[in-house]
C-alpha angles and dihedrals in degrees: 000000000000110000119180133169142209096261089058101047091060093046086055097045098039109075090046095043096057097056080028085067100035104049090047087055087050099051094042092065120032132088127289098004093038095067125119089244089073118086112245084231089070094051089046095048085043098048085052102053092042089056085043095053099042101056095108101052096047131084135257108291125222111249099225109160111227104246091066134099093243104055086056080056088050094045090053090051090049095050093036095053091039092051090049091050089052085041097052093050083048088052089057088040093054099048093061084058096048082054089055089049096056083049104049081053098058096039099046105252106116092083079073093069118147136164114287100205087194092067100017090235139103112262135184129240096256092036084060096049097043089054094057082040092062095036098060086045083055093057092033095059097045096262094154089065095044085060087046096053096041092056098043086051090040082073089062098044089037114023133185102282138131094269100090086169095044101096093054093071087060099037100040102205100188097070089054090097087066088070092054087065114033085046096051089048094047093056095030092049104078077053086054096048098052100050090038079059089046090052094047089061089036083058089053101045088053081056107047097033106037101162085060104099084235081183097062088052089037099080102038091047098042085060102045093057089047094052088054098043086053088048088051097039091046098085097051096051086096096074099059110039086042085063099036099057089042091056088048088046097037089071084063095053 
C-alpha cells in the first residue's frame, strides 16, 4: 500500500509552488500577455508549465508548510519579484510611448485623443501606434525568452528566503522612472529634430511672405514631415529599446 505524509507532499509541491507564484505574478502583469483580453487560463497553463520547465536549472527550494507564518512571508517575495520584473518591461514599454507622445505633440496629433479601453486611458494616435509598434518588436526580438531567462535566473541573484523586501535594495525600483524619460527622448528626439527644423523655416517664410496664411500650410506641412520622420525613425527604434529592456532585465540576473 502507498503510504505518504505530510513531510513528503510539500517536499514534493514546494519546489514547483515558489516559481509557480512568481511566474503567475509576473504574467499577470506584464505587457502583451498580461492584457485583460487574455484569459486568465491561459496565464495560469502557461505559469505552470514555466515553473515545470524550468525545475533543473533552479536552485534547491525551502520546504515551509503552508499554514506557517513564513510561507505567507515567501508568497509576498514571489508575487512581489514577479510583479518588478513585469513592471520593469512596462517601464521600457512605457517610455516608447512616451516617445509617441512627444511626437504627437509636436506634430499635432494629440487633439485626436480617445479612450483607449486596453489601458483604460486616453491615448493619442501616434502613442497608439507606437504601442502595437513596440509590441510586435517585443515578439519579434525574442523578448519572450529574454523575460524567461530573467526570472529563472532571478532565482539565483534573489532566492526563496524569509526577506520578501531584500531585493529592492539591489534592484532600486524608485529611479526606474528616470528610464521612462531619458529613453523616450533618445528615440523621439531625431522626430524632434526634424520638425523643430520644419518650424524653423515655417518661422522664415511668416516673415518674408507675410501676406502667405502660414497658419493654413502650417498644419498640413508640420505633419507631413512627422509622418515621414515616424516612417524613417521607425527602424531605429530596435536599438534602443533592445538595450533598454536588457539593462532592466539584466538587475534580476
Amino acid at each position: 500500500m502507498l503510504t505518504f505524509n505530510e513531510a513528503q507532499v510539500w517536499a514534493w509541491v514546494s519546489p514547483l509552488l515558489w516559481p509557480f507564484l512568481r511566474v503567475l505574478a509576473m504574467l499577470g502583469t506584464m505587457p502583451v500577455i498580461g492584457q485583460r483580453s487574455v484569459p486568465m487560463r491561459l496565464k495560469v497553463a502557461l505559469a505552470f508549465l514555466m515553473a515545470l520547465v524550468m525545475q533543473p536549472s533552479l536552485p534547491a527550494m525551502p520546504v515551509v508548510a503552508l499554514d506557517t507564518p513564513l510561507a505567507l512571508i515567501l508568497v509576498l517575495q514571489q508575487v512581489l519579484i514577479g510583479l518588478s520584473i513585469a513592471f520593469a518591461v512596462r517601464i521600457v514599454f512605457a517610455a516608447v510611448e512616451y516617445a509617441g507622445e512627444i511626437g504627437g505633440l509636436q506634430m499635432g496629433l494629440n487633439f485626436s485623443g480617445f479612450f483607449d479601453p486596453v489601458t483604460r486611458s486616453q491615448s493619442t494616435a501616434l502613442t497608439s501606434f507606437f504601442s502595437v509598434v513596440v509590441g510586435l518588436l517585443f515578439v519579434v526580438i525574442n523578448g519572450h525568452l529574454l523575460l524567461i531567462a530573467a526570472v529563472a535566473q532571478s532565482f539565483e541573484a534573489f532566492p526563496v528566503g524569509d526577506a520578501p523586501f531584500a531585493f529592492l535594495r539591489a534592484t532600486r525600483p524608485e529611479l526606474w522612472g528616470a528610464e521612462i524619460f531619458s529613453l523616450g527622448l533618445w528615440i523621439a528626439l531625431p522626430l524632434i529634430a526634424m520638425l523643430l527644423f520644419a518650424n524653423l523655416v515655417l518661422g522664415i517664410i511668416a516673415r518674408v511672405a507675410q501676406q502667405m496664411n502660414i497658419f493654413a500650410i502650417g498644419f498640413p506641412i508640420t505633419m507631413s514631415v512627422g509622418l515621414v520622420g515616424v516612417l524613417l525613425t521607425l527602424p531605429l527604434m530596435q536599438m534602443p529599446f533592445t538595450m533598454a529592456l536588457e539593462r532592466m532585465l539584466a538587475m534580476f540576473q
